[in-house]
N, C-alpha and C positions, 0 to 999 in steps of 0.2 A: 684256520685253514682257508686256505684259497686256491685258486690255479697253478701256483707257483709251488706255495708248500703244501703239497698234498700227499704227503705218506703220513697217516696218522700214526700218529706215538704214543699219546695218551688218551683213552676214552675213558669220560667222567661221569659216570652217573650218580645225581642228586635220590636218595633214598629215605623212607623212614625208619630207623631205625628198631622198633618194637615189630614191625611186620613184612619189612625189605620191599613196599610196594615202592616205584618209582613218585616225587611227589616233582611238581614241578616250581623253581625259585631263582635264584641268581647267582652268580659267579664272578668274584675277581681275581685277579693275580697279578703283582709284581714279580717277573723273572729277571734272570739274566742268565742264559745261555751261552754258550763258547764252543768254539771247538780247540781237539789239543791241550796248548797249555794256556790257553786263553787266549795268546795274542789277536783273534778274530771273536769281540764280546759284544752282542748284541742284547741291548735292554728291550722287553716287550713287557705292556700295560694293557688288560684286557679287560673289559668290562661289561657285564652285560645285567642291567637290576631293573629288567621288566617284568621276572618272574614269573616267565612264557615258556621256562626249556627245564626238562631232566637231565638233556643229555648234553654236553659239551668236549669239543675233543682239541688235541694243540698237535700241530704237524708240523715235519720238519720237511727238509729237501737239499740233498740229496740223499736215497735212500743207502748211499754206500759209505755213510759218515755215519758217527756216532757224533751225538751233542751232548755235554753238561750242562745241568742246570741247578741253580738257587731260584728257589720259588716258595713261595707263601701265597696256600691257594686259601680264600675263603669264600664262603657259603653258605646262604639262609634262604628262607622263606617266606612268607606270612606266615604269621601264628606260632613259626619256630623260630628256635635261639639258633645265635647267628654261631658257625663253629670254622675251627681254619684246620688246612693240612700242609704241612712241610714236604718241600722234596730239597733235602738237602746231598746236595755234593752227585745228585741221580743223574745217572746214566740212559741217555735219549737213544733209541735204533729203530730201523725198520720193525722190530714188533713191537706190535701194539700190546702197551701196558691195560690192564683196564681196573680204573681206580673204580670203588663206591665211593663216593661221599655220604654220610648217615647224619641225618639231621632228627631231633623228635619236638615235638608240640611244647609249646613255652609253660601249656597248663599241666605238666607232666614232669618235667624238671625243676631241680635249686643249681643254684650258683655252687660251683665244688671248686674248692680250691686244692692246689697240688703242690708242695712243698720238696724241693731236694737237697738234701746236704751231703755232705762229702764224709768219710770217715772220722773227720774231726769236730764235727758238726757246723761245718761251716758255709752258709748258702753256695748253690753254684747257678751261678749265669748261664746261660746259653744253652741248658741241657735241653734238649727233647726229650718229652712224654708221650708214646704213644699209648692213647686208650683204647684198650680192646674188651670186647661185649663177650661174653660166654654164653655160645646155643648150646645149652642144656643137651636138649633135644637131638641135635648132629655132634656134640662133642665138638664145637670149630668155635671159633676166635675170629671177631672182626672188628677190627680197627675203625673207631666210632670216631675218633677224634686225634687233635694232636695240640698239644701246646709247647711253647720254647721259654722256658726259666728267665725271668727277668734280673735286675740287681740283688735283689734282697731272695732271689732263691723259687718265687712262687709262679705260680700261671694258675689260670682259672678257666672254667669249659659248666657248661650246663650236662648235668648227667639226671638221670632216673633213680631215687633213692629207694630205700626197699623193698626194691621188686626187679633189680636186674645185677646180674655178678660183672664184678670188669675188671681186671686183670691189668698191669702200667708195666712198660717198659719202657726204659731210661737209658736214652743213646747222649752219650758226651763224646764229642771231638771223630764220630765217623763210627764209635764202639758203641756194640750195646752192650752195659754194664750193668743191669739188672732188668729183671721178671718176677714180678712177683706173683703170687698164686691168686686164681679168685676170691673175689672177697663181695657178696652184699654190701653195700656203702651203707650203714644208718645213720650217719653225720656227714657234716658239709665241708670236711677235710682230710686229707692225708699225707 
C-alpha cells in the first residue's frame, strides 16, 4: 500500500493458532493480478523478513475496479514453522477482505503429510488443501493452513498432533470437491 494504491483489499493478520493472540513475523508473496481478461497483468513480489509486523494489508486503486489475483502467500515466525496460503483465481474489490494467517510454535507440531488421489487412486497435481482447525468451544472452523498437491499427489504443513481436530477441504480446478469431517490426527499422514 502506498499513495497511489490505497483502497485496502486484503488485511492479514499473522496469529497463533492454539489461542488467536496476534504474534509478530514475516510475509512473502508472489502474485499476479489482472484486470478483466488479463490483458492489463501486473507481477508484484513482496517481502518483508524482519519479523517486526502482525499486520500486513495489499491495496489496489482504483476503487471502482475489481482485480484478479494468483498469489502464494507465506508466512512464519521465530520459533514457528513456516506455513503458506493460496488465493487462487480470488477476486480483489473495494472491501476489505480480512485474512488470519495461523502459525503455531515448531515445539508443538510434526511434519503432516496430505496425500490426494482421484477415484481411481491415482495422484492429483495441483489440488488445494485447505486446513481448517475445529473450536470445539464456538463450534467454527478456521483455516489454519493451505497447501497445493505436487507431482506424486502430496503436500506437507506442520499441524499439532493429539490435541487439536482439523477438518481438509480439497479444491480442484476452482471446485471444492470434498470435506471431510473432524478428525484428531494421531499419525503424521492422511
Amino acid at each position: 500500500c502506498n499513495s497511489t494504491y490505497n483502497i485496502t483489499t486484503i488485511n492479514m493478520t499473522l496469529k497463533n493458532e492454539f489461542n488467536f493472540s496476534e504474534i509478530n513475523g514475516s510475509l512473502e508473496f508472489n502474485a499476479e493480478y489482472y484486470l478483466g481478461n488479463g490483458d492489463y497483468k501486473k507481477e508484484l513480489e513482496y517481502k518483508n523478513t524482519d519479523n517486526n509486523k502482525s499486520n500486513f494489508q495489499f491495496c489496489i486503486y482504483p476503487s471502482n475496479y475489481s482485480f484478479y489475483i494468483e498469489d502464494i502467500i507465506s508466512y512464519y515466525s521465530p520459533s514457528y514453522e513456516r506455513r503458506e496460503y493460496f488465493l487462487d483465481e480470488a477476486t480483489l474489490t473495494n472491501n476489505t477482505q480480512q485474512l488470519s494467517l495461523y502459525l503455531l510454535p515448531t515445539t508443538d507440531t510434526n511434519v503432516f503429510t496430505i496425500k490426494v488421489t482421484d477415484e481411481d487412486d491415482q495422484d492429483v497435481e495441483g489440488a488445494f488443501v485447505r486446513i481448517q482447525r475445529w473450536d470445539i468451544g464456538t463450534n467454527n472452523f478456521y483455516t489454519v493452513g493451505m497447501i497445493k498437491t505436487t507431482s506424486d499427489g502430496t503436500g506437507i504443513i506442520n499441524l499439532k498432533l493429539n490435541d487439536a481436530w482439523y477438518r481438509y477441504q480439497v479444491i480442484y480446478e476452482g471446485e471444492l470437491v470434498k470435506t471431510t469431517e473432524p478428525t484428531k490426527e494421531s499419525t503424521d499422514s492422511r
